[in-house]
MIGUMAR-251810 format. One line per field, with one value per residue: residue in three letters; residue number from 1; z, y, x of N, C-alpha, C, O, CB in turn. Coordinates in Angstrom, 1 decimal, padded with zeros to 4 digits, always signed. Glycine has a CB too. Layout:
<rs>
residuo	[ALA  ...]
num	[NUM  ...]
n.zz	[Z  ...]
n.yy	[Y  ...]
n.xx	[X  ...]
ca.zz	[Z  ...]
ca.yy	[Y  ...]
ca.xx	[X  ...]
c.zz	[Z  ...]
c.yy	[Y  ...]
c.xx	[X  ...]
o.zz	[Z  ...]
o.yy	[Y  ...]
o.xx	[X  ...]
cb.zz	[Z  ...]
cb.yy	[Y  ...]
cb.xx	[X  ...]
</rs>
This chain:
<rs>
residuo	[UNK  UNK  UNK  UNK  UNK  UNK  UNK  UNK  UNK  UNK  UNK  UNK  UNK  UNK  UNK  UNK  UNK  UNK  UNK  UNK  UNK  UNK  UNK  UNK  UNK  UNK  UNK  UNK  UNK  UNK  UNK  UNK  UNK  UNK  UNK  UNK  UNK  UNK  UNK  UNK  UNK  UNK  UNK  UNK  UNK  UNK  UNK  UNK  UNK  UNK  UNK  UNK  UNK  UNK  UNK  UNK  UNK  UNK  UNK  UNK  UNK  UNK  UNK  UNK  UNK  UNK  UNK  UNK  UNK  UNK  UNK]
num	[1  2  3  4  5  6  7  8  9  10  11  12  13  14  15  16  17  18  19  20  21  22  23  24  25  26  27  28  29  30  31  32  33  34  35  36  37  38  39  40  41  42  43  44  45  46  47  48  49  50  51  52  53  54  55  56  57  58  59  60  61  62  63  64  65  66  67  68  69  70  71]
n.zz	[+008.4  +007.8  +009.0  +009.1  +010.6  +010.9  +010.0  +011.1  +012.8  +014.6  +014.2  +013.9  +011.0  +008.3  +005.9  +004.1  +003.4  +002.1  +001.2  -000.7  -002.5  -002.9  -002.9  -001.3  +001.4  +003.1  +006.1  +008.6  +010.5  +010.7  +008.3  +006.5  +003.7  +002.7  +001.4  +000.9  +001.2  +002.2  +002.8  +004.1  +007.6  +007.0  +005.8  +006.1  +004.1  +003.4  +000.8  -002.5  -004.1  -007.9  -009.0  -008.3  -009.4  -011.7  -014.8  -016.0  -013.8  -013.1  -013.2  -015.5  -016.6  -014.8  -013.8  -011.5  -011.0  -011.9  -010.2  -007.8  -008.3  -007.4  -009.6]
n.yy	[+021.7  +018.1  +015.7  +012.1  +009.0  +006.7  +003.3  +001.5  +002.4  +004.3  +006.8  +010.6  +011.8  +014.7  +015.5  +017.6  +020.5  +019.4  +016.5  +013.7  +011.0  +008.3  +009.7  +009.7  +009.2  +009.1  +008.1  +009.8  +008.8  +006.0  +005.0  +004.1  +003.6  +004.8  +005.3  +007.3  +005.7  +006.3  +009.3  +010.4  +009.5  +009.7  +007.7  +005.5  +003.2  +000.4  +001.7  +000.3  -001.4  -000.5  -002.0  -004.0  -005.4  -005.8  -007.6  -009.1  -010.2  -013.0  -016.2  -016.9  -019.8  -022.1  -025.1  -026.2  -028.3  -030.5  -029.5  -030.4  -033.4  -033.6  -033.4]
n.xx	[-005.9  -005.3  -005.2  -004.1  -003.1  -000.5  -000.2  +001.5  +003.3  +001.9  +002.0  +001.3  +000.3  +000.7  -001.4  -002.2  -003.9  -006.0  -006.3  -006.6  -008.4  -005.5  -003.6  -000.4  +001.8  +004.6  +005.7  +007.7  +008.7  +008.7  +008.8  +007.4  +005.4  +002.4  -001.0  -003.6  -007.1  -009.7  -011.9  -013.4  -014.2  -010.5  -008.7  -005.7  -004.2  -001.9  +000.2  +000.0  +002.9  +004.1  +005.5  +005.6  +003.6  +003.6  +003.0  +005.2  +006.5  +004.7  +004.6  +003.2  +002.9  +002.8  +002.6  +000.1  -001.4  +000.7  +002.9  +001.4  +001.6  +004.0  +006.4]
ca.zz	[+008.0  +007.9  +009.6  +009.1  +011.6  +010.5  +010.2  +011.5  +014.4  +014.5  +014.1  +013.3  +009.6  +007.9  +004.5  +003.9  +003.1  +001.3  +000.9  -002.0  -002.7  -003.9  -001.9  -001.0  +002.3  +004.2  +007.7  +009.0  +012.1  +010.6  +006.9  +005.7  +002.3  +002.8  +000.7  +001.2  +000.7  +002.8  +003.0  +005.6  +007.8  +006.9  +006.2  +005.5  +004.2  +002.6  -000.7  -003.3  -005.2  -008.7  -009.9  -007.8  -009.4  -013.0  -014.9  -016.1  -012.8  -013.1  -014.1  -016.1  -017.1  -014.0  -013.7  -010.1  -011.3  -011.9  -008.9  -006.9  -008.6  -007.3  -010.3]
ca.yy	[+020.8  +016.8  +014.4  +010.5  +008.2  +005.5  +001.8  +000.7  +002.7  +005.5  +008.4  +011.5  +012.3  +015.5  +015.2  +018.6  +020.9  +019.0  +015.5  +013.1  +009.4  +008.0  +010.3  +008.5  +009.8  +008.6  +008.4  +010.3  +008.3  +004.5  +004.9  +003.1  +004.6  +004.7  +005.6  +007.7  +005.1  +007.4  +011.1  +011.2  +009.7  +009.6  +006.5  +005.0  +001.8  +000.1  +002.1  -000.6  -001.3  -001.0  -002.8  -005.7  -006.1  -005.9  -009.3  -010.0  -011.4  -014.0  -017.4  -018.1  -021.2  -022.3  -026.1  -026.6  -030.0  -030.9  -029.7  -031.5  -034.4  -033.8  -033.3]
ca.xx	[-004.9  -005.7  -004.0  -003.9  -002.3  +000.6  -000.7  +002.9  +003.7  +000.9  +002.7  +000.2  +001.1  -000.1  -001.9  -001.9  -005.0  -006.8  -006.2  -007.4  -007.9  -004.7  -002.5  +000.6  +002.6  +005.8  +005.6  +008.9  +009.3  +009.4  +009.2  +006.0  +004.8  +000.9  -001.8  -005.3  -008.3  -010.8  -011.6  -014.3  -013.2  -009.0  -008.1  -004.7  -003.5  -000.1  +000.6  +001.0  +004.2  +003.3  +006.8  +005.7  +002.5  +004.4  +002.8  +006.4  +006.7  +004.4  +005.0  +001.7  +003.3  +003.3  +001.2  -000.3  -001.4  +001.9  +003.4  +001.1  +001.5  +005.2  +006.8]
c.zz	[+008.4  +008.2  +009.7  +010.2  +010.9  +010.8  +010.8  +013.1  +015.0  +015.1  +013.6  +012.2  +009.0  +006.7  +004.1  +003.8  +002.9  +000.5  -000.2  -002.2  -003.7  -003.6  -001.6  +000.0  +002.4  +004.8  +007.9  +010.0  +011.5  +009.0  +005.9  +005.0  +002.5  +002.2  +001.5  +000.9  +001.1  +003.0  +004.2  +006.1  +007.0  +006.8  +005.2  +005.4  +003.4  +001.2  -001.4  -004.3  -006.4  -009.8  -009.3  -008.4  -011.3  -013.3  -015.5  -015.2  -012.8  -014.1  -014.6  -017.0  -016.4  -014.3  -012.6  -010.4  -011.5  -010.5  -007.8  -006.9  -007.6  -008.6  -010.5]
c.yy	[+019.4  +015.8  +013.3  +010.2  +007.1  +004.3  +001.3  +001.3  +003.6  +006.2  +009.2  +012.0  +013.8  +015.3  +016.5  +019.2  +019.9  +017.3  +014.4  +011.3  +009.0  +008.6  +009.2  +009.3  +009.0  +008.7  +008.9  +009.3  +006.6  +004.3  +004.2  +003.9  +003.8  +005.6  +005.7  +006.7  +005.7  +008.7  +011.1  +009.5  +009.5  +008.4  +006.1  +003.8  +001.6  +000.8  +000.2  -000.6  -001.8  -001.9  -004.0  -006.1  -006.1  -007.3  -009.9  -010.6  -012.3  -015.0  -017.6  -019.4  -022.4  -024.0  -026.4  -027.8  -030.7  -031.5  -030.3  -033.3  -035.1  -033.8  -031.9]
c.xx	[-005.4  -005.2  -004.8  -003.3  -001.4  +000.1  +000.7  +003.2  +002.8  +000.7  +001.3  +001.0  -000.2  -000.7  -002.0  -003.4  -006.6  -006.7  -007.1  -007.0  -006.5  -003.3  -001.4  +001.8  +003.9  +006.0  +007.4  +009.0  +009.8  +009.2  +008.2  +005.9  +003.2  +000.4  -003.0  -006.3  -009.4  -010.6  -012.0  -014.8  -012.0  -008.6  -006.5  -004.3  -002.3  -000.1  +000.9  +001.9  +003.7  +004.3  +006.3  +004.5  +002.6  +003.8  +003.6  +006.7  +006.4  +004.6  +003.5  +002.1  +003.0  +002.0  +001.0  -000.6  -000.5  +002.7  +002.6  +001.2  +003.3  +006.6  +007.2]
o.zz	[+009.4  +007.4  +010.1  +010.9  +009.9  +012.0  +011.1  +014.1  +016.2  +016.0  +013.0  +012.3  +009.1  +006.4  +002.9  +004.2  +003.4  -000.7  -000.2  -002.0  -004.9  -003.9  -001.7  -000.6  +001.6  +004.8  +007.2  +010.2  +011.8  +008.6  +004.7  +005.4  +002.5  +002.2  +002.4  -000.3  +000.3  +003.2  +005.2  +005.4  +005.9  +007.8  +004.0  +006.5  +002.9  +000.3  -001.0  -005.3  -006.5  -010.9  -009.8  -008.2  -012.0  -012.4  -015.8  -015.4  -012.6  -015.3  -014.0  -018.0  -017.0  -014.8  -012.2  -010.0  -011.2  -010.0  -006.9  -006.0  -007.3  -008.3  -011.5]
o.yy	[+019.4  +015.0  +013.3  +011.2  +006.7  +004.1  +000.1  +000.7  +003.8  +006.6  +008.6  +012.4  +013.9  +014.2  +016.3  +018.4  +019.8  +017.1  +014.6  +010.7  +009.3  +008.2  +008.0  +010.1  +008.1  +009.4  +008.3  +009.2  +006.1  +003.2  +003.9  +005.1  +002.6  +006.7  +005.0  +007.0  +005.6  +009.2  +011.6  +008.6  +008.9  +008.0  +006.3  +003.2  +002.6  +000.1  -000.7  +000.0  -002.8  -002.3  -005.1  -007.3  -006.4  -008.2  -011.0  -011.7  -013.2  -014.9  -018.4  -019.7  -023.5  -023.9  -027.1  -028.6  -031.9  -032.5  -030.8  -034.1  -036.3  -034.3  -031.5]
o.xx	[-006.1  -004.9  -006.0  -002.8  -002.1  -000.1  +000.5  +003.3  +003.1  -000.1  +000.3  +002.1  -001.5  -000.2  -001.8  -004.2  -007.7  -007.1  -008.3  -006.0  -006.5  -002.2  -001.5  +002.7  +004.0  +007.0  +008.2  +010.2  +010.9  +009.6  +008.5  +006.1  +002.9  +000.9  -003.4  -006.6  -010.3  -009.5  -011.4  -015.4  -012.3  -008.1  -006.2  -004.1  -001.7  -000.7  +001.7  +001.7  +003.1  +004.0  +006.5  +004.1  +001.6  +003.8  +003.4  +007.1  +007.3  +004.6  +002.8  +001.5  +002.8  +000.9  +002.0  +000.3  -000.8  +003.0  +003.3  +001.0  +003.7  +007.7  +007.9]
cb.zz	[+008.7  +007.1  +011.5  +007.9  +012.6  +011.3  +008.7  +010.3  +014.7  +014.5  +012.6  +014.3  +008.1  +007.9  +004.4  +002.8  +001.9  +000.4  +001.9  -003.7  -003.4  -005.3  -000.3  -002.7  +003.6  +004.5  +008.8  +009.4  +013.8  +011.7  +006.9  +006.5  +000.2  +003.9  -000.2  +000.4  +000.9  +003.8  +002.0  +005.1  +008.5  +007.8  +005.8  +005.7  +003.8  +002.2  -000.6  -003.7  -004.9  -009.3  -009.7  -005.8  -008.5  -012.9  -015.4  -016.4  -011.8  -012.8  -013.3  -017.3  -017.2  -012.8  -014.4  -009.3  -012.2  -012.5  -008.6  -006.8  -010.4  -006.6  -011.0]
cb.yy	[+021.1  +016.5  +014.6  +009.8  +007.4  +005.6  +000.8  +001.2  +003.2  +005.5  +008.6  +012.8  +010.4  +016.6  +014.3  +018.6  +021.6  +020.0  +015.4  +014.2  +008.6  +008.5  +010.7  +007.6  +009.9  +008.7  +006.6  +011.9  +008.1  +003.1  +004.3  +002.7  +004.2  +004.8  +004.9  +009.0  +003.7  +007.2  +012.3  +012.9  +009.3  +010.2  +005.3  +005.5  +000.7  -001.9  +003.4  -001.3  -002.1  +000.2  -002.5  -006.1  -005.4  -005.8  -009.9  -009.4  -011.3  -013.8  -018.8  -017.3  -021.4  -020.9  -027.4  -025.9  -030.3  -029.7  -028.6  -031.2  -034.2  -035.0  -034.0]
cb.xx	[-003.5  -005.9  -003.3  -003.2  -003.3  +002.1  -001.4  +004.5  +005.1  +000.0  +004.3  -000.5  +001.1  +000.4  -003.2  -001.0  -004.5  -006.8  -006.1  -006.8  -009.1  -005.4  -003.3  +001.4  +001.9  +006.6  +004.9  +009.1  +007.5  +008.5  +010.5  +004.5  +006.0  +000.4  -001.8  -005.8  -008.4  -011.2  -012.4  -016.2  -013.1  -008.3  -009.5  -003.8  -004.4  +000.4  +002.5  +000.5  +005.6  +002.4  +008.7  +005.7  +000.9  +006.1  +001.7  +007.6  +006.3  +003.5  +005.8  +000.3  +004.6  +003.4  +001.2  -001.6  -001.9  +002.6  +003.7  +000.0  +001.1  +004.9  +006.3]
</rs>
């Protein structure tokens, strides 16, 4: 069995058998959603939200030259 550790409070999390990049856990203790980026070693970092990286979000309108100008 394969255990990770929790980047937040670091809880031992199982990954199960056989764990794979791309994996995406839930730590039971404080609730972080983390993702596999390593096998050997186990590595876990922040899952990313893939609504937050939606490019309806962004303003590409947006003029930095503007706004610095203060306008």
């Amino acid at each position: 069995m394969a255990t990770g550790f929790c980047i937040e409070c670091d809880t031992t999390l199982n990954l199960g058998k056989s764990p794979h990049k791309g994996q995406k856990v839930t730590c039971f203790k404080c609730g972080a959603v983390l993702e596999v980026i390593n096998i050997s070693p186990i590595e876990l970092d922040w899952a990313l939200d893939e609504d937050f990286l939606d490019d309806d979000d962004f303003d590409t309108d947006y003029d930095f030259e503007e706004r610095a100008k203060g306008y």
